[in-house]
N, C-alpha and C positions, 0 to 999 in steps of 0.2 A: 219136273223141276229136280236136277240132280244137282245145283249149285252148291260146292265146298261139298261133297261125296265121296270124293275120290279118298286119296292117301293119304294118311292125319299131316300135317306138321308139326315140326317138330318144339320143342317145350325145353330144351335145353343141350346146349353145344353137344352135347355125349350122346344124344336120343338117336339113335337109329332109324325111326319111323321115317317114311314120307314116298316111298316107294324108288323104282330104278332111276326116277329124274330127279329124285331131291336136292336142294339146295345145300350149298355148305355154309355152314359160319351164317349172314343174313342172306344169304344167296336167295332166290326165287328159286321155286321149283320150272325143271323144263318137259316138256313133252314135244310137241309138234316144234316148236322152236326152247333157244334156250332163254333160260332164266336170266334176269339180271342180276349182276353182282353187286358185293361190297367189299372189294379185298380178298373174296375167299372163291375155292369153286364153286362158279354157276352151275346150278340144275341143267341137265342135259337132254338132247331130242332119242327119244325110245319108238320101239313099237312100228305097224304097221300103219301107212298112208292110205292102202287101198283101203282096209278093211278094219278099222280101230278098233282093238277087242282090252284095251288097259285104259281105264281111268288114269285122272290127272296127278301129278306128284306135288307133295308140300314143298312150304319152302323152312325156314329154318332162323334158328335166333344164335346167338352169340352171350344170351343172358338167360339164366335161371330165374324163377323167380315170379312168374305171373306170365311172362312176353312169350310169344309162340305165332310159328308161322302160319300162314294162310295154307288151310287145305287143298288137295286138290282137287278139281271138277269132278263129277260123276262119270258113268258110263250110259249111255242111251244107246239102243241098236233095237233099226224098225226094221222087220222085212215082211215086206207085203208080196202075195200072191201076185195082184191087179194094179190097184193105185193108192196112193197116198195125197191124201187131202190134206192138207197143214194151211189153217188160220190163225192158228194161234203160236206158242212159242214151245221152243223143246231147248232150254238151258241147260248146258253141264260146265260155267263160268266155275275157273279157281276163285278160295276163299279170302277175304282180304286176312294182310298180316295185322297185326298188332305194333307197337312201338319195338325197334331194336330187330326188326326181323323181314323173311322176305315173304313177297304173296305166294300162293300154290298156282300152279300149273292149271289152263283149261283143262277140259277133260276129253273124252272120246264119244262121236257121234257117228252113227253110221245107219244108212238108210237106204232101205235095197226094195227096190220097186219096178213093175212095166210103166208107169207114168207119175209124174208127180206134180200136184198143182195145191194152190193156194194163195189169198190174196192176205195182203197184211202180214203174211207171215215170220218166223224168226227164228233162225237155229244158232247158237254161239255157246262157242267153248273158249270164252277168253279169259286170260291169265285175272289172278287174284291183284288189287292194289296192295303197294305199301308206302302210303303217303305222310305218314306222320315226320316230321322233320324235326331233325336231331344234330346238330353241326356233326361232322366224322362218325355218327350213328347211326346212319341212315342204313335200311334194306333196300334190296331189289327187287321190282317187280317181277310177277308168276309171266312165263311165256304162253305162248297161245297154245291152246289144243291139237284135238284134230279131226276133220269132219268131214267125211267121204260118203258121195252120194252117187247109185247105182240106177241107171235105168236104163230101159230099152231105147236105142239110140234112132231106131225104125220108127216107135210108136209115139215117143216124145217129139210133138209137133207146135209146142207151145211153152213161154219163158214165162213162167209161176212170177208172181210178184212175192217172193222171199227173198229176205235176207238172211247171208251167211258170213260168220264172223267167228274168225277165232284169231284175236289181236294181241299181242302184247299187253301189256298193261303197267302203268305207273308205276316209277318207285322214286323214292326221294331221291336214292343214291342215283340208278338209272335203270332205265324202262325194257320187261322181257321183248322177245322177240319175238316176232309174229308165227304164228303155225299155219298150216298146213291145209286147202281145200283141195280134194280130189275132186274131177269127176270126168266121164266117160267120154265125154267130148267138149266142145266152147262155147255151146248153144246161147249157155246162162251171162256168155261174157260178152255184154253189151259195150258200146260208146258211153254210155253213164252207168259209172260201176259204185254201187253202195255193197259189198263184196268189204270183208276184212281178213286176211291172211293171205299165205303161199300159194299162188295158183298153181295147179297141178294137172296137167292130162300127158298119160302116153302119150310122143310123140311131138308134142307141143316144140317149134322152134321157131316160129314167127308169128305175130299178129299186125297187121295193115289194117289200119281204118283211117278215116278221115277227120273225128274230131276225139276228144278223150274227156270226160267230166270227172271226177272222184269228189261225191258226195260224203261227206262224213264216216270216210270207212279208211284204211291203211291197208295200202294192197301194194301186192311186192311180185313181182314176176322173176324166177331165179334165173 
C-alpha cells in the first residue's frame, strides 16, 4: 500500500513541495495525465510510460491555514525473475485534498516479469479526490498515474483476471485526467474492459472487434 506516498502537497500558496507535477493555486497534481484545475496551473504529465521510476506529485491550496493538498501516490516497482502471481492489490492512489485545495497525483507502478497471473486481482494509481464544495472555492482533482507492465510476449499464454486503473479523479472544480497503462502487447484488451487510463502499446493504431462493454472503468484510447 503506497496510497498518498508520493510528493507531499502543498500547505500554502508559497510551498514549493509537491514534486515536477504539482498543482498550482488549487490545481491537482499531474503525473501520467494532467491535474485538474481551478483558475491556476494544472499539475502536469512527467516521467516515463515504459518504465515508472517517479512517484506521484501533490496538488496544492490557495489558502494558509490548516488546508493542504492531496499527496501524491507512492512508487511500487516489482521485477520478477519467473512470475508474478497477484490476488491481491498493489495501490499507489494520490491522496485526497482537503477543503480549498487539489487532490495529488496517482503514483508509479511497474512490473516486469516472464508471466503474470492472478484472480481478483488490482493494481491502481488513481489521482487523489477533491470534493469538498465551496461555490468559486473549489479544487481539482489529482490525474491519474502510471502503470507499465512487462512480460514475455511468447510465454504469456493467458488474461489474468486483474484490474488496472489509473483514473482521474473527482474535484468539485473539475476532474484530473486519466493516466497512462503501458504494456507489451493487447492480450489484456478484451471486448469487456474494466481497464481505467491511457491505453498504450508500441505500435498500436487500430482495434476491430465486434462488440465493446466498459464496466465501471474510464478508458480513453489516444
Amino acid at each position: 500500500n503506497a496510497v498518498g506516498q508520493g510528493y507531499l502537497g502543498g500547505l500554502s500558496p508559497l510551498d514549493d513541495a509537491g514534486g515536477p507535477g504539482r498543482g498550482a493555486g488549487r490545481g491537482g497534481g499531474g503525473y501520467g495525465g494532467h491535474g485538474g484545475m481551478h483558475s491556476y496551473p494544472r499539475g502536469c504529465p512527467y516521467g516515463s510510460l515504459r518504465e515508472p521510476c517517479d512517484p506521484g506529485s501533490g496538488g496544492n491550496t490557495t489558502y494558509s491555514g490548516g488546508w493542504m493538498g492531496g499527496n501524491g501516490g507512492g512508487l511500487i516497482r516489482v521485477f520478477a525473475e519467473e512470475a508474478i502471481l497477484l490476488n491481491g492489490q498493489l495501490l499507489a492512489d494520490g491522496g485526497a485534498a482537503s477543503a480549498f485545495a487539489g487532490g495529488g497525483s496517482g503514483g508509479g507502478v511497474t512490473l516486469v516479469c516472464k508471466t503474470l497471473s492472478g484472480t481478483g486481482g488490482r493494481v491502481s494509481a488513481n489521482g487523489g479526490i477533491s470534493a469538498t464544495i465551496h461555490p468559486g472555492l473549489n479544487g481539482g482533482g489529482g490525474g491519474g498515474g502510471r502503470i507499465a507492465v512487462r512480460y514475455d510476449t511468447a510465454a504469456q499464454a493467458w488474461i489474468p483476471n486483474i484490474v488496472f486503473s489509473a483514473a482521474g479523479a473527482f474535484g468539485a472544480d473539475s476532474y484530473g485526467e486519466a493516466g497512462t497503462l503501458w504494456f507489451p502487447d493487447n492480450r489484456f484488451l478484451t471486448e469487456t474492459v474494466r481497464h481505467s487510463g491511457q491505453w498504450l502499446v508500441d505500435g498500436f493504431t487500430s482495434w476491430e472487434l465486434s462488440s465493446l462493454t466498459v464496466t465501471g472503468a474510464w478508458f480513453r484510447l489516444p
